[in-house]
C-alpha positions as CSV (number, residue, x, y, z in Angstrom):
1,X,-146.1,165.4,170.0
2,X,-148.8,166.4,173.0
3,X,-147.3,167.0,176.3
4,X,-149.7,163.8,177.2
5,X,-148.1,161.6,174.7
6,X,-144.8,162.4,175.3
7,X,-145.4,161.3,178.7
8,X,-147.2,158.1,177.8
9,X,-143.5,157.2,175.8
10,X,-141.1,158.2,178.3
11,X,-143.2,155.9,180.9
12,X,-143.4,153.4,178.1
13,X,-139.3,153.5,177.1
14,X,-138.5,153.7,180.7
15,X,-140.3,151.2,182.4
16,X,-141.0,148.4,179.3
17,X,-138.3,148.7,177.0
18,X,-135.7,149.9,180.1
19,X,-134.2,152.9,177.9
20,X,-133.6,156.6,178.8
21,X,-136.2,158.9,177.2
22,X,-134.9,162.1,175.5
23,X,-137.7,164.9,175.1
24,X,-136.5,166.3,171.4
25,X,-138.7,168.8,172.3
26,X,-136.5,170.1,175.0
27,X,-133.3,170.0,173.0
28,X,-131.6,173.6,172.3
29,X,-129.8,173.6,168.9
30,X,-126.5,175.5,168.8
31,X,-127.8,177.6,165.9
32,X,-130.6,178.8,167.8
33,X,-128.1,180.3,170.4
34,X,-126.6,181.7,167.3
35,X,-129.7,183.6,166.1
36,X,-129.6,185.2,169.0
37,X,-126.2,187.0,168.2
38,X,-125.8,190.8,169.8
39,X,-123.5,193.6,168.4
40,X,-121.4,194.1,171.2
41,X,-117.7,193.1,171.2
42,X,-116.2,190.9,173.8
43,X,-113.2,192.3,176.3
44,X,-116.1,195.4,176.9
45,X,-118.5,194.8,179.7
46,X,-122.0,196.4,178.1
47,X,-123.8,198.7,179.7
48,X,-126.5,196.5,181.4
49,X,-123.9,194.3,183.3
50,X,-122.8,196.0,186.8
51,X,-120.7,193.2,188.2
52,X,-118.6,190.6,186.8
53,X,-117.9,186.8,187.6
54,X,-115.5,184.0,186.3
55,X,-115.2,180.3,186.2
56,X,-112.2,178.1,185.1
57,X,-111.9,175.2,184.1
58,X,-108.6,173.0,183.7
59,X,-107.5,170.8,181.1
60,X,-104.7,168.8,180.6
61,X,-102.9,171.1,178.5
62,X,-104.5,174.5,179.2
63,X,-107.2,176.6,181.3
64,X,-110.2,177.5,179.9
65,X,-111.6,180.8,181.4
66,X,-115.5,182.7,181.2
67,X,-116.3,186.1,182.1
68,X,-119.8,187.1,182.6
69,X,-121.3,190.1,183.4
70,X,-124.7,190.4,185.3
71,X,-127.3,192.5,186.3
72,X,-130.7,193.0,188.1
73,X,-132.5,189.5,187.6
74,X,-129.5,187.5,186.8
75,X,-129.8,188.4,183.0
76,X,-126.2,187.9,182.0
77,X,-123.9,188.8,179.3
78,X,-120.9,187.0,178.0
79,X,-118.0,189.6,178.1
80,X,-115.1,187.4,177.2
81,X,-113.6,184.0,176.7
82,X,-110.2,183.1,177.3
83,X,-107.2,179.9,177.2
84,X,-104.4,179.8,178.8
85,X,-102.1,177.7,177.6
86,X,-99.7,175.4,179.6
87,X,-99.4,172.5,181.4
88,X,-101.4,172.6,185.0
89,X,-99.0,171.5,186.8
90,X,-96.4,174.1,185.7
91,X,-96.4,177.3,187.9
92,X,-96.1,179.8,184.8
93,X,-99.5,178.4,183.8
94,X,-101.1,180.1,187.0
95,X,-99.1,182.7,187.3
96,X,-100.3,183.8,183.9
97,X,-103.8,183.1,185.4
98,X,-103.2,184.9,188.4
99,X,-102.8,188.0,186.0
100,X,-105.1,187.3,183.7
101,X,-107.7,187.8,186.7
102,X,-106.4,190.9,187.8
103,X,-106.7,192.4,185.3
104,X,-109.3,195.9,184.7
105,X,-111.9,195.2,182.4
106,X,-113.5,198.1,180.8
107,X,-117.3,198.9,180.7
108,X,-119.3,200.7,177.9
109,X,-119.6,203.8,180.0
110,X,-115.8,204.3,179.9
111,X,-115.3,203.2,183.5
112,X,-113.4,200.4,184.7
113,X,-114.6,197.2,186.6
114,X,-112.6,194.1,188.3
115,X,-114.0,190.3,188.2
116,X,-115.4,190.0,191.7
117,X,-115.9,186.4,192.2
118,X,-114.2,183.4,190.9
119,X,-114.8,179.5,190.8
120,X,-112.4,176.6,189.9
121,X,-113.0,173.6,189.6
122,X,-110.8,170.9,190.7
123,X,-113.0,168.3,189.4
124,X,-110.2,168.4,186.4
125,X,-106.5,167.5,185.9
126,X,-105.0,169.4,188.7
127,X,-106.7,169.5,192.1
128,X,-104.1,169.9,194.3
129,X,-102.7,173.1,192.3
130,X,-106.1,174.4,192.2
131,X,-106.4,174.0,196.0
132,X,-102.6,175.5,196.3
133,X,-103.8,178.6,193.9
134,X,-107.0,179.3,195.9
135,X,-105.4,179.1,199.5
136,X,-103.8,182.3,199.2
137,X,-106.7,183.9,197.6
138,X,-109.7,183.0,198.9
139,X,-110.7,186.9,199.7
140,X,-108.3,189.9,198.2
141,X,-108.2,192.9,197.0
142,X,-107.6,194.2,193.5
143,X,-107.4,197.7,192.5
144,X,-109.3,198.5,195.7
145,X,-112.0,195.8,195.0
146,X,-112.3,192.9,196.8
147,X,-112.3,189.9,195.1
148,X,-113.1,186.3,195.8
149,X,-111.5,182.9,194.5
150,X,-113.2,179.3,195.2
151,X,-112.3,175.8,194.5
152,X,-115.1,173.9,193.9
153,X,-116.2,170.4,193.1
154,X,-119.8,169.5,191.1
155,X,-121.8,167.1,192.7
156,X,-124.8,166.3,189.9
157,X,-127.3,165.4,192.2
158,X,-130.8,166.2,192.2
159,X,-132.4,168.8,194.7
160,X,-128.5,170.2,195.5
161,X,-128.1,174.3,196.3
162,X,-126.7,176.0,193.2
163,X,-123.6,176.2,195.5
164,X,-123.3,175.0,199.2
165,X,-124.0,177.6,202.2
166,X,-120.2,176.7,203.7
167,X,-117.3,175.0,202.0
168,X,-115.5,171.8,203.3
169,X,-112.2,172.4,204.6
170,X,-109.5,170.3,203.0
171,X,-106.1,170.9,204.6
172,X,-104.9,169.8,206.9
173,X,-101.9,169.8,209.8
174,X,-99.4,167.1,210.3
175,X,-100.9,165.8,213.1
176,X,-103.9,165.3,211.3
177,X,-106.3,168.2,212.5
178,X,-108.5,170.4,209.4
179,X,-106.1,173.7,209.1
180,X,-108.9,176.4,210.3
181,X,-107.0,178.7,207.5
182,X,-106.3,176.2,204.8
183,X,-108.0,175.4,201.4
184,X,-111.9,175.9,200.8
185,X,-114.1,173.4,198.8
186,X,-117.4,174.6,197.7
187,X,-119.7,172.2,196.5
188,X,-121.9,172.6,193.5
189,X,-125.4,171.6,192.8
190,X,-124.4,170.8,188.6
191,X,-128.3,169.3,188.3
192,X,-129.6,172.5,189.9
193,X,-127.6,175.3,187.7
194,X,-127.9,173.2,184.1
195,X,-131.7,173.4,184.9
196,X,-131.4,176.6,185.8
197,X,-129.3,177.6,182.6
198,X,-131.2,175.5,180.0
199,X,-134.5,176.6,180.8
200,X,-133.3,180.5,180.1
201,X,-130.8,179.9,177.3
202,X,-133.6,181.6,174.7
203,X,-135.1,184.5,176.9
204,X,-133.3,187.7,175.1
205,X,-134.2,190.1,177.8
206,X,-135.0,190.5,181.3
207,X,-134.4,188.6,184.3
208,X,-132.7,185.3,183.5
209,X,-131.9,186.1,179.9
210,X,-128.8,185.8,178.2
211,X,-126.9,187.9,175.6
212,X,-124.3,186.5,173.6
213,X,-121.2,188.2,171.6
214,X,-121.3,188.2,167.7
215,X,-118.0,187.7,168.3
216,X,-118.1,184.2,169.4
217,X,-117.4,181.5,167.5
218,X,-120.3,178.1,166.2
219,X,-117.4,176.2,168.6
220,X,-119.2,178.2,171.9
221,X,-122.8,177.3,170.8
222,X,-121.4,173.7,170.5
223,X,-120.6,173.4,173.1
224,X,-123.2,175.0,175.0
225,X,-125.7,172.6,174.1
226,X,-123.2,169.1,174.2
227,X,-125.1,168.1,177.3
228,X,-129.3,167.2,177.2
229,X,-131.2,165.8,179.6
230,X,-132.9,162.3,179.8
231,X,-135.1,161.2,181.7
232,X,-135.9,157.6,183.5
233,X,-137.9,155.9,185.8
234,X,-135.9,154.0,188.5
235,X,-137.9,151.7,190.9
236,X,-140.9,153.7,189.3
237,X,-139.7,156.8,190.2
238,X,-139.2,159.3,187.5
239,X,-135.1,160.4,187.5
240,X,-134.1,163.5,185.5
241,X,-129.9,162.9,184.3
242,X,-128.1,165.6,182.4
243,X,-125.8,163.7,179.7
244,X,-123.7,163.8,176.9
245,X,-122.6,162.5,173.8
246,X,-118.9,161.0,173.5
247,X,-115.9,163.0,172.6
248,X,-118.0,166.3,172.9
249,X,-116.7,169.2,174.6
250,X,-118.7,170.5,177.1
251,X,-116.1,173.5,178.7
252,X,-118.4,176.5,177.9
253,X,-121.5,174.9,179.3
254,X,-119.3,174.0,182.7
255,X,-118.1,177.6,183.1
256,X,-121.8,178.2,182.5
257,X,-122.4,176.3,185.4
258,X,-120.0,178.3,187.4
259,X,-120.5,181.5,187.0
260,X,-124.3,180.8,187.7
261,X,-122.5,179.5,190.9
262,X,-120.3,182.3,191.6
263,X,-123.2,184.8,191.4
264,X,-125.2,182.6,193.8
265,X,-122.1,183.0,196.3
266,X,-122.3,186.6,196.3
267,X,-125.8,186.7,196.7
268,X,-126.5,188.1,193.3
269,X,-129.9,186.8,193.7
270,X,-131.1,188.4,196.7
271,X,-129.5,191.7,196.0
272,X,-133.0,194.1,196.2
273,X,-133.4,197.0,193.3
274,X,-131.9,199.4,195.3
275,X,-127.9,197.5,195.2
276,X,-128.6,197.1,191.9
277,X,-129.2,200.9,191.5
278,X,-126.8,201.9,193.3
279,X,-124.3,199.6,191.1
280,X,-125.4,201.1,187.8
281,X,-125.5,204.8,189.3
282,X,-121.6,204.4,190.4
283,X,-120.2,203.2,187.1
284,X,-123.2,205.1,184.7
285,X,-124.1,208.4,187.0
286,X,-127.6,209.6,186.2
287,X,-126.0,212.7,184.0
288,X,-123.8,210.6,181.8
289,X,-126.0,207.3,181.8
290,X,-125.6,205.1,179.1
291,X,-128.9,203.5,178.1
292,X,-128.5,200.2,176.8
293,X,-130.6,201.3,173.4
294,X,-128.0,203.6,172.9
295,X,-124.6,202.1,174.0
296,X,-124.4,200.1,170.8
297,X,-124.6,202.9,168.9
298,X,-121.4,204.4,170.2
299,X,-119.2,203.2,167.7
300,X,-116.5,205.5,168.3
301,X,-116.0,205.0,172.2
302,X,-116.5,201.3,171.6
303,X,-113.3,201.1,169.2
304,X,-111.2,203.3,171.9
305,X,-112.1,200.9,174.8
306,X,-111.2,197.6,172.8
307,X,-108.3,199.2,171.7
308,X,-107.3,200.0,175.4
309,X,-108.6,195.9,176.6
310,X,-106.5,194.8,173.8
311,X,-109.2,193.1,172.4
312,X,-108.8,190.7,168.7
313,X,-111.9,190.8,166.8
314,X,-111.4,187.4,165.0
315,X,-114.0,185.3,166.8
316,X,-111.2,183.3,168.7
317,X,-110.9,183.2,172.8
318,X,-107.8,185.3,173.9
319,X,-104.7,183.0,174.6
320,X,-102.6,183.1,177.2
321,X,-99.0,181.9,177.1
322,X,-98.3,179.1,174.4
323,X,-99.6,178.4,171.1
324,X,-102.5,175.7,171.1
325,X,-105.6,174.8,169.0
326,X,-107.8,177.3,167.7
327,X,-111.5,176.5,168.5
């Protein structure tokens, strides 16, 4: 259908027959995502990712965890997925968090790196531990890196930041005054980063694109594209909603969603060419850089490192404490 026409509908579903309008033009199919496959093994940061964020997401019997490495442009690469099982509530649960995200991750040059920035969202089953986790570790350091955990709420909004400029303070004392030092809530623009995300999700290279494991399982690409957007006219106004079907996870979009976020906290996005430089210089220097044409090919330093991370090859996210469902 011509971009005219499909206008021409949506006005005509919208304002005669008063139903949504979804573009099929603009829907992503999971096995699209999976063409797009790479030959790099998760639990190894490659070579084009200088800086690392994560996002959780809790559910009523686990923690769902994404780790995403980035570089100049925002292109991004999945480096690992991970569940840890247990009830929210329980303190075991985030305790085996708590060292889940300290933990070193290893990059294809043989080096080392730490996840620097962190969201949770307490949107989910457990708001006042997620506030009581974050407190204590809103800005620490690990192994000499300083590292950053958030709780944050989506608000799915049109026109909202990617993640607010300054969080809402959410303790407070007992005689009713905000605790200066207490919890953090950072709000997030969830309209803003799914456009954001969807309208990169097939750019393979350069800024914005995205690289995805051959690792991962068709449950990730499921649930990367469980949400589509309709549109609407309200009061003839024309109303973009992000939606999705019943019963269908959405987790991996979410974390998506925040890691996009947790970049935009530290700036990613402004960060001239010379950070980004100087970021790729310390962990590949110039007489030992590893190219990214040539990192794949490195077969035998690849098995050492996911030997050393521990990694399992079977397509599954890592597990955490527990026994639960597979994918």
């Amino acid at each position: 259908m011509a971009k005219g026409e499909s206008e021409s509908m949506q006005v005509f579903y919208n304002t005669r027959l008063a139903l949504t309008w979804s573009n099929k033009d603009e829907v992503i199919k999971a096995d699209q995502l999976k063409a797009l496959v790479e030959d790099y093994r998760l639990g190894v940061c490659p070579a084009g990712a200088v800086i690392l964020t994560a996002a959780v997401d809790t559910q009523g019997n686990r923690l769902e965890i994404k780790i995403m490495g980035w570089g100049k442009g925002l292109e991004r690469w999945v480096v690992n997925t991970h569940v840890v099982a247990g009830d929210p509530h329980e303190q075991d649960t985030w305790d085996a968090l708590d060292n889940l995200l300290k933990e070193r991750i290893p990059h294809a040059s043989g080096k080392s790196m730490v996840i620097e920035g962190i969201l949770i969202d307490t949107g989910g089953h457990a708001t006042q531990e997620v506030y009581d986790f974050c407190r204590r570790r809103q800005r620490r350091s690990v192994h000499g890196v300083e590292q950053r955990i958030l709780a944050i709420k989506g608000a799915s909004k049109p026109g909202r930041p990617i993640i607010s400029t300054r969080p809402n303070m959410v303790d407070v004392t007992k005689r009713g005054r905000v605790e200066k030092h207490g919890a953090m809530l950072w709000m997030i623009g969830t309209d803003t980063a799914k456009n954001w995300i969807h309208s990169r999700m097939l750019i393979t290279s350069g800024p914005g694109a995205v690289h995805y494991s051959s690792d991962l399982p068709d449950e990730y690409f499921a649930q990367m594209v469980a949400e589509y957007r309709k549109t609407k006219y309200v009061k003839g106004f024309k109303r973009i909603e992000w939606v999705k079907a019943a019963n269908e996870p959405n987790e991996q979009f979410d974390l998506e969603v925040y890691n996009l976020a947790a970049a935009h906290h530290l700036e990613l996005h402004k960060k001239p060419d010379v950070w980004w430089q100087a970021r790729m210089d310390r962990l590949c220097p110039p007489e030992q850089s590893v190219s990214r044409e040539n990192a794949p090919n490195q077969a035998q330093k690849r098995v050492e490192l996911e030997k050393k991370a521990k990694v399992r090859n079977s397509g599954l996210p890592r597990r955490v404490g527990a026994a639960r469902r597979a994918w």
